[in-house]
KOLBA-793659 format. One record per atom (N, C-alpha, C, CB): x negated, y negated, z; residue in one letter. Coordinates in pm, whole numbers, always signed. Atoms other than C-alpha are relative to their C-alpha. Glycine has a CB too. Layout:
% residues N
east|north|up|type
X|Y|Z|a
...
//
This chain:
% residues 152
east|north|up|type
-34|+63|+126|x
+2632|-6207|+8220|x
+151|-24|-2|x
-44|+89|-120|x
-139|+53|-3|x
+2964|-6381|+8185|x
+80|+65|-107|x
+5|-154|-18|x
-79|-67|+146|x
+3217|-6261|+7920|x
-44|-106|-76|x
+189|+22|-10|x
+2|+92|+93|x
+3186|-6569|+7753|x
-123|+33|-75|x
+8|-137|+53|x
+194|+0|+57|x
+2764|-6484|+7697|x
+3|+113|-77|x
-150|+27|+137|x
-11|-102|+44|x
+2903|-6124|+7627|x
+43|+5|-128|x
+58|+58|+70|x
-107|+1|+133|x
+3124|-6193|+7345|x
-69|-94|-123|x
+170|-80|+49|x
+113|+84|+109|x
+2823|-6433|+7189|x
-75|+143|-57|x
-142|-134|+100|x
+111|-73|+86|x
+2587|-6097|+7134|x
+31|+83|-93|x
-80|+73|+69|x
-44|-29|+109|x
+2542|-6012|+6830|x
-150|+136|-60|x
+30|-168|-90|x
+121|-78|-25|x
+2299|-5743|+6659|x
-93|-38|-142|x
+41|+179|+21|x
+82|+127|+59|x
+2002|-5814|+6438|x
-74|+134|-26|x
-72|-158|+99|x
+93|-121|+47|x
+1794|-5547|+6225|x
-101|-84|-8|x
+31|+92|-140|x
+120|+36|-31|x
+1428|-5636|+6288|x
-121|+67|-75|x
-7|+17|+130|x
+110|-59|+80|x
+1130|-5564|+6049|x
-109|-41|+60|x
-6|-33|-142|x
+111|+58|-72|x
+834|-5571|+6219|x
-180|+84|+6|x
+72|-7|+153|x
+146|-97|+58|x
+457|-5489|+6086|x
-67|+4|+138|x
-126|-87|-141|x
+109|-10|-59|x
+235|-5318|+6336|x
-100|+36|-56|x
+8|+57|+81|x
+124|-36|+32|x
-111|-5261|+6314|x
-58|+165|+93|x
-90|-147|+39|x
+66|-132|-65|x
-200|-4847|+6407|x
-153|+43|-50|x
+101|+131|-37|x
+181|+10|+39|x
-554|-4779|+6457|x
+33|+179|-61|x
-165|-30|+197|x
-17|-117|+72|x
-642|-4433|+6232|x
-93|+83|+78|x
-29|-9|-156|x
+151|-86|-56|x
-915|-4135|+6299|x
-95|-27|-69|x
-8|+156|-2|x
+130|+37|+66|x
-1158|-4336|+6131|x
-20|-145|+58|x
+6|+5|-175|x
+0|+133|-117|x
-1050|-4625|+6385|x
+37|-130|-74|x
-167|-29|+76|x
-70|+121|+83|x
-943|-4867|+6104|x
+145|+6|+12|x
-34|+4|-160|x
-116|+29|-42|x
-627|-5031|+6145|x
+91|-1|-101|x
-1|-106|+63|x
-116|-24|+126|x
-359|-4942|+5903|x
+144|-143|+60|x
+85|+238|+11|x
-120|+75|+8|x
-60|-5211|+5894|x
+167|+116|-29|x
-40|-119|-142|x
-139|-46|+77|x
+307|-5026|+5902|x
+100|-86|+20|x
+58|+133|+42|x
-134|+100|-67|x
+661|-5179|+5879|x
+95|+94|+85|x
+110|-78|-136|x
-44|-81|-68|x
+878|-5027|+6113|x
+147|-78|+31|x
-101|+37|+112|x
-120|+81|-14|x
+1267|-5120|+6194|x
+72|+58|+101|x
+81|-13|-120|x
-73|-34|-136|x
+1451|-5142|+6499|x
+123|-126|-27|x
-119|-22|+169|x
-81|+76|-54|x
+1797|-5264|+6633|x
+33|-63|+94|x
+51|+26|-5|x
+30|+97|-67|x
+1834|-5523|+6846|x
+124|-90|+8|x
-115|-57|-53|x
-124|+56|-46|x
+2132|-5664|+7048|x
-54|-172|+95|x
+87|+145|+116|x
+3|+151|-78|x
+2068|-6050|+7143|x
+123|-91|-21|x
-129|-91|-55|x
-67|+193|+77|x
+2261|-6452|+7134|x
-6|-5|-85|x
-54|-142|+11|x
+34|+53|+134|x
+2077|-6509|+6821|x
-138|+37|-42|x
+15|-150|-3|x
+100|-45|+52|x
+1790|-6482|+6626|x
-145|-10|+54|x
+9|-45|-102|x
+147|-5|-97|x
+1498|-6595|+6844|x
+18|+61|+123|x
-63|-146|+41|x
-13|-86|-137|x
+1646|-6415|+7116|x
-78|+120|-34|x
+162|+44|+49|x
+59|-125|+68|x
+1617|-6122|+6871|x
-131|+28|+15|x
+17|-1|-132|x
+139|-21|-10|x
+1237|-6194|+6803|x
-58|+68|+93|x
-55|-96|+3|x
+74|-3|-102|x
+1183|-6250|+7141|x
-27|+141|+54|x
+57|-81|+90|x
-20|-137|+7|x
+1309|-5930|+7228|x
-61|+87|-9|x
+48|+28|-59|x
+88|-84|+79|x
+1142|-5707|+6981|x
-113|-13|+71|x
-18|-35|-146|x
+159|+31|-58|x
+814|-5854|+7084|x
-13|+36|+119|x
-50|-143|+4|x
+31|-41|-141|x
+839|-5801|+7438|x
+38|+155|+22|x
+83|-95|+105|x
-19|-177|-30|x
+987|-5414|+7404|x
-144|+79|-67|x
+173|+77|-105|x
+92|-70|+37|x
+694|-5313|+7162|x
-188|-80|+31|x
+55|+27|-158|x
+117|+56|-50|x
+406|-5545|+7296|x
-89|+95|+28|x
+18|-76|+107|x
+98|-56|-117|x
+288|-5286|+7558|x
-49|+99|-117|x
+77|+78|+171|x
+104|-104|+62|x
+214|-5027|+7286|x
-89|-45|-123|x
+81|+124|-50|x
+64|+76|+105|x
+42|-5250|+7043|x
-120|-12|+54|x
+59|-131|-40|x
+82|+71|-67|x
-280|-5258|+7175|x
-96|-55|-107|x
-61|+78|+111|x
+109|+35|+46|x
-547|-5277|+6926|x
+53|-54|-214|x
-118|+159|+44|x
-60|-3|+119|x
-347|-5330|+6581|x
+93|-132|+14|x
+75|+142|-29|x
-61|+147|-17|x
-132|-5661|+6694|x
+167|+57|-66|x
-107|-155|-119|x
-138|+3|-20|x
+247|-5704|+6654|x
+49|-107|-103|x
+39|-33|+153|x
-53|+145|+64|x
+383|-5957|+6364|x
+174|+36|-16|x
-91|-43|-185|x
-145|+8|+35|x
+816|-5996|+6296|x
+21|-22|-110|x
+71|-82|+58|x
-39|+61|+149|x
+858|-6001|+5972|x
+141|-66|-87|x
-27|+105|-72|x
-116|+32|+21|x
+1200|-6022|+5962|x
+126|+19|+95|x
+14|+52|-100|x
-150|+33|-39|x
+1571|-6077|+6120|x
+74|+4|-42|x
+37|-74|+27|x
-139|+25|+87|x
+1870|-5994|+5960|x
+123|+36|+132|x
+15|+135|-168|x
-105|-29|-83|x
+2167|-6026|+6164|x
+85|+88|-87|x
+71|-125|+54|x
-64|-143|+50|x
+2399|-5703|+6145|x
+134|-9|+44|x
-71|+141|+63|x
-127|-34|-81|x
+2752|-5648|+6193|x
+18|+96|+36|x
+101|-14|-41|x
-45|-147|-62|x
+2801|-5338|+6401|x
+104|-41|+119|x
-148|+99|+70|x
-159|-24|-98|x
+3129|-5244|+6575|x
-33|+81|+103|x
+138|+84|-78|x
+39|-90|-68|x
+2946|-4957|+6775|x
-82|+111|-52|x
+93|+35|+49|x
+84|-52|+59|x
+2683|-4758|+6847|x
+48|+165|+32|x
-140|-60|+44|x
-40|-86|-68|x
+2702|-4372|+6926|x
-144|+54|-8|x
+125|+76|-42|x
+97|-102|+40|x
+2443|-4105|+6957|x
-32|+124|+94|x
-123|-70|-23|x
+29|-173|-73|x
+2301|-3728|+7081|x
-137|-137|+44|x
-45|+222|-144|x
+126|+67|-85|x
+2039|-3856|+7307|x
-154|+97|-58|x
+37|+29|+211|x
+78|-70|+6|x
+1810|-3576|+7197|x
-5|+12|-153|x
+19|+101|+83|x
+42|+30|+144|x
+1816|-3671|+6826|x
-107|-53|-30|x
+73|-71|-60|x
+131|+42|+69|x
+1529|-3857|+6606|x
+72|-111|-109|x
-94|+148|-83|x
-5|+78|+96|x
+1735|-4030|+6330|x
+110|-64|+20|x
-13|+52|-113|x
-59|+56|+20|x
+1903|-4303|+6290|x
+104|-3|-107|x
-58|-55|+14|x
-97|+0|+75|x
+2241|-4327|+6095|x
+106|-108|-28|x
+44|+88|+32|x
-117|+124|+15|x
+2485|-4620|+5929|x
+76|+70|-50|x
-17|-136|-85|x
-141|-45|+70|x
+2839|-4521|+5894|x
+75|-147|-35|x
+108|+108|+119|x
-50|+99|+33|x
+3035|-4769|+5716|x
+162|+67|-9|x
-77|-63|-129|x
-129|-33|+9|x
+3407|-4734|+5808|x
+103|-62|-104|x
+41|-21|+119|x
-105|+50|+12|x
+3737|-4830|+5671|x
+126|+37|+77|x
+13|+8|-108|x
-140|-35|-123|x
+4006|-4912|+5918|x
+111|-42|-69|x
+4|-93|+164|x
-137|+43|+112|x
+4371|-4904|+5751|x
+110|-1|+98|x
+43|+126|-143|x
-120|+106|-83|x
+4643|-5105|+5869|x
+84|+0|-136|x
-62|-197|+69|x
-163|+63|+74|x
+4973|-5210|+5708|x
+5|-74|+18|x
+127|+23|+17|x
-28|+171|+54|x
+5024|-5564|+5592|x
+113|+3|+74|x
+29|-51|-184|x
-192|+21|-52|x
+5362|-5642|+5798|x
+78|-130|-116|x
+14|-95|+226|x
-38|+49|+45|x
+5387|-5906|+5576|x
+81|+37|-168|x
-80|-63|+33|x
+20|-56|+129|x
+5328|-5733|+5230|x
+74|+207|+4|x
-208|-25|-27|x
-33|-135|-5|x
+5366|-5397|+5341|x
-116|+91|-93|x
+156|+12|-56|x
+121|-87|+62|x
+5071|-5319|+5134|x
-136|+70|+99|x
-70|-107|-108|x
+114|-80|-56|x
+4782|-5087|+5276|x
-124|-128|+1|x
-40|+154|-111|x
+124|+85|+8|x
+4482|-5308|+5362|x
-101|+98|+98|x
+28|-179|+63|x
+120|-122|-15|x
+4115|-5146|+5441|x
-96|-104|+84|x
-84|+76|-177|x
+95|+46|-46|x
+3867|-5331|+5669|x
-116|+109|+44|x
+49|-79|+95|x
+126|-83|-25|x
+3522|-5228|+5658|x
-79|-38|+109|x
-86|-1|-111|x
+65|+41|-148|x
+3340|-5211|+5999|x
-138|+95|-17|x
+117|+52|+163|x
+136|-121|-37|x
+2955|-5020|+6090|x
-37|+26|+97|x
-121|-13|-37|x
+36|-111|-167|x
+2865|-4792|+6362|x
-119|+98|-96|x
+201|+147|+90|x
+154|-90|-20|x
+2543|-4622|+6431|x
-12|+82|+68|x
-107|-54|+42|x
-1|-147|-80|x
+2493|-4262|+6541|x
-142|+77|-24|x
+134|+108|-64|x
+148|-33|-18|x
+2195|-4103|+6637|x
-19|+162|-38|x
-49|-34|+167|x
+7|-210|+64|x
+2163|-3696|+6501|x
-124|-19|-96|x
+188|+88|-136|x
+59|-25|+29|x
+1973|-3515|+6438|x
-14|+62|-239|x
-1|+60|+131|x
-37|-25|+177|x
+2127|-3445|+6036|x
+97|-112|-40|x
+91|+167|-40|x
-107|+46|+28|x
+2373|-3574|+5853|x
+142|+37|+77|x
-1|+26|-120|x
-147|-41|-58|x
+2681|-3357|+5957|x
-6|+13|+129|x
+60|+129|-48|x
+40|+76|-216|x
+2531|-3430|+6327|x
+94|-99|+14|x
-192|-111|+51|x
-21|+153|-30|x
+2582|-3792|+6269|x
+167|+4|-28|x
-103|-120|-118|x
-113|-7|+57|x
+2949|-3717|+6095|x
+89|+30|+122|x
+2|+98|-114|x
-14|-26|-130|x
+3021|-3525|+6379|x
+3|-96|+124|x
-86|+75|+15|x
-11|+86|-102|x
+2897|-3768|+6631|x
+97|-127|-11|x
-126|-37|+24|x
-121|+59|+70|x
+3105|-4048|+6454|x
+155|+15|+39|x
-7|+50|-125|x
-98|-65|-23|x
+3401|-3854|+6462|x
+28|-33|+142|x
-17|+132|-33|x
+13|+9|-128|x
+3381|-3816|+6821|x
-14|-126|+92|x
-88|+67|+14|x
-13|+162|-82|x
+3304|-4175|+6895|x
+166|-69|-39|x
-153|-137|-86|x
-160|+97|+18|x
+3615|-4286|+6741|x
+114|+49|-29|x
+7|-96|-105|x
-96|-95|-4|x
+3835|-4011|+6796|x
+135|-78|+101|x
-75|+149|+64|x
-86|+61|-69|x
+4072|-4242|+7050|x
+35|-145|-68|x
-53|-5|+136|x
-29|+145|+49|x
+4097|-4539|+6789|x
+161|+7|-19|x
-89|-44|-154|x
-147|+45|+49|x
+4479|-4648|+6722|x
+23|+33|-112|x
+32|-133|-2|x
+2|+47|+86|x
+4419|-4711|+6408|x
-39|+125|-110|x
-73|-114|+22|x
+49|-114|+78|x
+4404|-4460|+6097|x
-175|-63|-101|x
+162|+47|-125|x
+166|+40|+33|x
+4047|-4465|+5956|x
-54|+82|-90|x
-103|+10|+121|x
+110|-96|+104|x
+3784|-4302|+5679|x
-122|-25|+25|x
+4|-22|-156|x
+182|+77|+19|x
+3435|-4298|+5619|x
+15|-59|-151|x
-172|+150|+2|x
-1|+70|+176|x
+3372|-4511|+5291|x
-195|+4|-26|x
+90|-243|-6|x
+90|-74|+11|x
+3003|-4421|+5354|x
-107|+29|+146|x
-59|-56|-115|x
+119|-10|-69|x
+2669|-4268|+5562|x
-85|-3|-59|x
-19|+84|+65|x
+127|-15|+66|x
+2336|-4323|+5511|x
-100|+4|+132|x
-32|-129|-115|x
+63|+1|-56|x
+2030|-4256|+5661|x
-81|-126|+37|x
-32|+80|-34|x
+103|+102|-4|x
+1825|-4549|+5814|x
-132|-20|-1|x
+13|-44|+71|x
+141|-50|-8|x
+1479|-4626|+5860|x
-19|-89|+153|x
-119|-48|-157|x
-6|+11|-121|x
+1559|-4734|+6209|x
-48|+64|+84|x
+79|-3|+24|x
+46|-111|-137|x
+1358|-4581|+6506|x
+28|-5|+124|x
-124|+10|+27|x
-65|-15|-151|x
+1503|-4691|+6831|x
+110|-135|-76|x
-135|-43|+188|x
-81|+76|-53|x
+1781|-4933|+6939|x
+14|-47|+94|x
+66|+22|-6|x
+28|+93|-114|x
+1768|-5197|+7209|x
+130|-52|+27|x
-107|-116|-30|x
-141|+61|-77|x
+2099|-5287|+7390|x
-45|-98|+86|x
+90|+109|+93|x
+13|+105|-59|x
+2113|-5581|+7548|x
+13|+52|+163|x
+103|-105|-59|x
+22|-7|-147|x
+2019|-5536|+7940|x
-44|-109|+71|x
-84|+92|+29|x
+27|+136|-21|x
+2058|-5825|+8124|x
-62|+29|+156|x
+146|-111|-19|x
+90|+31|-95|x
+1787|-5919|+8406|x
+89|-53|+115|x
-108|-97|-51|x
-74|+44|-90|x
+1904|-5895|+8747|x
-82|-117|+128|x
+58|+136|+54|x
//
């Protein structure tokens, strides 16, 4: 992948109803949400569809939705379960103004709690330049994350 293709991907929260068969063998419909690093939005689809295909067998696969996401980075404990949005603020000095200005950026960390994810956070952006806060966390209803892996 070229830089140029690199610096196009973008990420894309994905709603997407499966169909799970029950112990009475009827097929329940759930929504389920994953992240998803593509180009654009039918990349996204495409994506989705082809990572959760193989376990869809008898319940089918629909996309319900695409929202493109701004995330700055992801982090996580590999041996976590939940997904987490931190919403930063990065603070800079106006050179012009000299006034304090706040840009809000989001990163995703994988823990197993809250003060996991705070923790993990921390730790991801413990070498930034730049002085920084949290302005918030929340829990998602995110279950995996898909990085873009490009086909050799």
């Amino acid at each position: 992948m070229s830089n140029e293709q690199r610096k196009s991907l973008k990420w894309f929260v994905c709603s997407v109803e499966v169909g799970k068969t029950q112990d009475d063998l009827s097929i329940k419909k759930e929504t389920e949400t994953y992240l998803v690093n593509a180009c654009g939005f039918a990349e996204a689809e495409e994506r989705i569809e082809s990572e959760l295909s193989p376990y869809c067998y008898s319940g089918g696969l629909e996309v319900k939705s695409v929202k493109a996401e701004r995330v700055v980075d992801i982090f996580k404990d590999e041996a976590a379960e939940i997904w987490y949005k931190a919403r930063l603020n990065l603070i800079t000095i106006d050179e012009k103004t000299g006034l304090e200005k706040k840009t809000k950026c989001n990163v995703y960390a994988k823990a197993d709690s809250l003060e996991k994810a705070l923790k993990v956070v921390r730790e991801g952006i413990k070498d930034l330049t730049v002085n920084w806060e949290f302005f918030s966390i929340t829990e998602t209803p995110i279950l995996d994350v898909y990085k873009y892996q490009p086909t050799i």
